[in-house]
C-alpha angles and dihedrals in degrees: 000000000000110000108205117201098201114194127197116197137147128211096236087061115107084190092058099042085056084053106047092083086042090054102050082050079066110044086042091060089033101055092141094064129080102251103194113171128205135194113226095217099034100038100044089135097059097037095052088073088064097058093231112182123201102289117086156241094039113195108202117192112203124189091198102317095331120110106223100161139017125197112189127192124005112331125183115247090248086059092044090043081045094065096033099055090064088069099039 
């Protein structure tokens, strides 16, 4: 099973740059899972797929290709570890 933690930010975002340090916590404590990063504004072919809508960041938790979990707007590490102990 790969688990991908899929997470969808801008620049211009006050709520992602709070959780970019958030974020590498997680993938620090998470090194087993695919941690693939888009930009709202650069990747919108590849985040259309995704059907984000206009709050971000958006987490997106994929088992394969399949969505099992979403996480939208800023979020603390113990909510986002939460989520992610359950697919360990």
């Amino acid at each position: 099973m790969v688990i991908k933690l899929i997470r969808i930010s801008a620049v211009w975002c006050p709520a992602c740059l709070i959780m970019r340090p958030r974020m590498q916590e997680i993938e620090k404590k998470f090194p087993n899972f695919e941690h693939i990063e888009y930009d709202f504004d650069l990747d919108e072919e590849m985040i259309a797929k995704y059907n984000v809508g206009e709050v971000l960041p958006v987490f997106i938790l994929l088992d394969g290709d399949k969505e099992v979990t979403r996480l939208v707007g800023e979020k603390t590490v113990a909510e986002i570890e939460n989520k992610l102990r359950c697919f360990e």
